[in-house]
Steps between C-alpha positions, in 0.01 A plus 500: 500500500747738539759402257410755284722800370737541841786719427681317722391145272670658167791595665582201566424381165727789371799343688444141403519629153772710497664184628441329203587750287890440662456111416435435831764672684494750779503855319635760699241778454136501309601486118156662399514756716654856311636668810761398719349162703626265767275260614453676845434206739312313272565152571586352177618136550130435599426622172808312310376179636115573393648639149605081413098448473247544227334774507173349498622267834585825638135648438350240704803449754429889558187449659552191700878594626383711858242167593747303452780679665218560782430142560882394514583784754153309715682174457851590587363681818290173590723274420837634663382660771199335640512130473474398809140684552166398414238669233736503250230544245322795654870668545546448133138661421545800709838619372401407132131720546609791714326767364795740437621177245205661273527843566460713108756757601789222553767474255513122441169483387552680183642311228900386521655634852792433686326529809398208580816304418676787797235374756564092413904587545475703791235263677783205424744726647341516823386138511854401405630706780238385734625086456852649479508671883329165640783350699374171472576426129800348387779651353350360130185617536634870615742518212201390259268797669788774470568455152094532443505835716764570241355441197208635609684820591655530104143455378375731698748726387486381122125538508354765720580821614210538766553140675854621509423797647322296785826241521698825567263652771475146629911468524478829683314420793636146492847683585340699754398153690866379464447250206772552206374237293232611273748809410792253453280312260340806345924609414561189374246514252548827374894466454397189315207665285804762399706253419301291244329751358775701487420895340105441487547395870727799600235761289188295674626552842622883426184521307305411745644721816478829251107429437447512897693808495317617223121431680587620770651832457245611240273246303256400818423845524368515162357173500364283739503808791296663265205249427538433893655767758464319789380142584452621884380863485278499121230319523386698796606851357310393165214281559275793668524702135473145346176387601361836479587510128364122459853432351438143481808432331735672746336354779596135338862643471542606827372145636669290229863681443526544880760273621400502875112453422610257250679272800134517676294439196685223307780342791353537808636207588872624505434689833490212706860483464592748765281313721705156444836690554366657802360116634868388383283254283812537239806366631703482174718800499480516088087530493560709844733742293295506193192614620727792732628610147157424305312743790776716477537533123071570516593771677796693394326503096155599654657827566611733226846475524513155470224459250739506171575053667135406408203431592463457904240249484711276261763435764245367774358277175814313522485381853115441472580098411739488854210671670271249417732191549602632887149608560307251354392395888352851509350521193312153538319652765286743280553300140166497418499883502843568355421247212160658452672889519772352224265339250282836549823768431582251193145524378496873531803553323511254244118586385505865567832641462686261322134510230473900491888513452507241235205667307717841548801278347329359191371865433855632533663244238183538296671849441860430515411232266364741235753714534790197414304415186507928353874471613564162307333638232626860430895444598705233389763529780340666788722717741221561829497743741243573744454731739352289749735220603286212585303539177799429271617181688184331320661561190821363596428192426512538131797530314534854462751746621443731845548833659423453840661554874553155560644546851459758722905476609597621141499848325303541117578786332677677805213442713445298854172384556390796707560728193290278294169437750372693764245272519588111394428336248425860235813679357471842487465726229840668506670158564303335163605750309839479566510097441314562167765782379787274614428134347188596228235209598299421189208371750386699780201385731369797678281449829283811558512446845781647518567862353721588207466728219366383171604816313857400590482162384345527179774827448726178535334378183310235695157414312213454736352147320295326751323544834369230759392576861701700634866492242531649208748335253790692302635433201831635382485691119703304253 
């Protein structure tokens, strides 16, 4: 349902094939993009590996890769960690249907994402580390669960930048309690990941640091702190003006793209952990230090200037499955009404949000769709640029050439990010024009959501030859 035109979807697509363009090697930087590219922290060995199938197994492997991913990460946490306890079943079926598993505004549910794979490495890092710190395993079976903490760490690292994030935060307060070895392993990998991958591994790693730099010195303030200021203090400085205007759709926002409501809405279940820690109902001082750092991690990105590490509520989604293991005594208590609130929260959202954002979706690539075919028609070798920078990633997966700020860490046409947007994803006027006078798109894909000067563009000798919704297309004179 909601595998339909996601920016994020294409992009990957773009990658795969720009793979394939180098016969399967690892370029070093986006070949059809015009202006100066690295890949940012894109992790492209995910992509190298996908870029060996068809591209019709990849359609359908698309839509079924987060279940399955999902249902492995259920079984690893069963399986290694709890099998000495009973209800292994219900365990299974209350990790795998936790409502925030289905929630429309997560990543992994749209089309190819690394996502996923991050959470089923960084939950075998912490159930590898768990067996490992059990004294009463032989030396074998020790050496056996190290090297998985290990390899888990250089997937994790090869993979995902957000589980990686919460592997670092993790090895932070694991220091702080004394315990070296999840940084130890965490060093080990990296040096490793250098040293095969050699200059893509340097760049992804330097890459990488400059884009957290980058978000948060300037781009959260002109993106997400600008759809929402605060996750505390908003919702009650808007919702008065809110309801009063019968803004329906900002009053869906502020529940849905709040990170602490979202915790109460869609993971309630997560806030038992304190409780456990404070009964000293987890005695394993890896799942002990992971949910410190997960708690902690909620709440250094709930506040503004830690929001450029993600999401807050996506940090306390990755301890939800060692919640519900350790707590499972609790929880059977009131199943019938936690397994009657989860099948309720996945009805909701799959047949309400997931439908009306679906039916938004299909009306979206409706457009986009019409908008390819003029292209393909008119121009035989399209060069695109757009001044909104989530439209144009639809078009990326075709095999035309680009104009577009592919990571925030990297300068186009002497311009940062700040001096492109003031408010993410739009380029501004002044910006545009500068891009156009400096590589001469012969495609450009105008949102009029965003203001810039018509007069100026067809003074550029731009031909207005199609509008749809809200873009108007440009064609270059010949």
């Amino acid at each position: 349902m909601l595998n339909k035109s996601p920016s994020d979807h294409n992009a990957h697509i773009f990658i795969i094939k720009e793979i394939q363009k180098k016969n399967y090697e690892l370029p070093s930087r986006p070949i059809s993009i015009i202006n100066k590219s690295s890949w940012g922290g894109y992790p492209i060995i995910y992509h190298y590996l996908i870029s060996k199938f068809s591209s019709k197994f990849n359609k359908y492997f698309s839509l079924v890769q987060s279940p399955i991913l999902t249902i492995m990460i259920c079984a690893i946490i069963v399986h290694l960690i709890g099998p000495e306890i009973n209800s292994k079943e219900i365990i299974f079926f209350l990790i795998l249907f936790s409502p925030f598993n289905f929630d429309i505004n997560n990543a992994k549910n749209y089309g190819f994402s690394c996502r996923a794979i991050g959470q089923l490495f960084l939950m075998l890092f912490i159930v590898s580390l768990f067996k490992f710190i059990h004294t009463n395993y032989f030396i074998d079976d020790n050496l056996v669960y190290f090297s998985l903490a290990f390899f888990s760490a250089m997937g994790i690292i090869m993979f995902n930048v957000f589980a990686l994030q919460a592997l670092l935060i993790f090895c932070f307060i694991s220091l702080l309690y004394g315990s070296w070895i999840p940084l130890i392993i965490l060093i080990l990998a990296l040096l490793t990941f250098i040293i095969l991958f050699g200059e893509y591994g340097k760049q992804y790693i330097i890459s990488t640091l400059r884009y957290w730099n980058a978000y948060r010195k300037y781009f959260a303030k002109i993106s997400i702190l600008k759809l929402y200021p605060s996750f505390w203090l908003t919702p009650f400085i808007e919702i008065k003006s809110v309801i009063q205007s019968r803004n329906y759709k900002r009053i869906y926002n502020l529940i849905t793209h709040n990170s602490v409501i979202n915790v109460f809405l869609f993971n309630p279940i997560v806030l038992l952990m304190p409780y456990l820690l404070y009964q000293n109902d987890i005695v394993n001082n890896v799942v002990y230090h992971f949910s410190i750092a997960m708690f902690f991690a909620f709440f250094v990105t709930s506040i503004k200037p830690g929001r450029f590490w993600g999401e807050p509520h996506r940090y306390l989604e990755l301890l939800t499955p060692f919640v519900i293991v350790f707590g499972f005594n609790y929880i059977e208590k009131i199943d019938y009404y936690f397994i009657g609130y989860m099948i309720l929260a996945n009805l909701v959202q799959i047949y309400f949000f997931t439908k009306q954002i679906s039916i938004r979706l299909e009306k979206n690539e409706k457009c986009l769709k019409n908008i390819l075919n003029i292209i393909v028609k008119k121009i035989k070798r399209p060069v695109v640029l757009s001044n909104n920078s989530h439209t144009i990633r639809y078009f990326m997966s075709q095999n035309w050439r680009f104009i577009v700020p592919w990571s925030i860490d990297e300068k186009i046409s002497g311009m940062w990010a700040n001096e492109l947007y003031t408010r993410f994803p739009f380029i501004d006027n002044k910006p545009l024009l500068k891009i156009i006078d400096e590589f001469h798109p012969n495609v450009l894909i105008l949102s009029n959501l965003n203001h810039y000067k018509k007069s100026e563009i067809l003074k550029r000798k731009y031909i207005l030859q199609h509008k749809e919704d809200e873009f108007q297309i440009f064609i270059a004179k010949t």
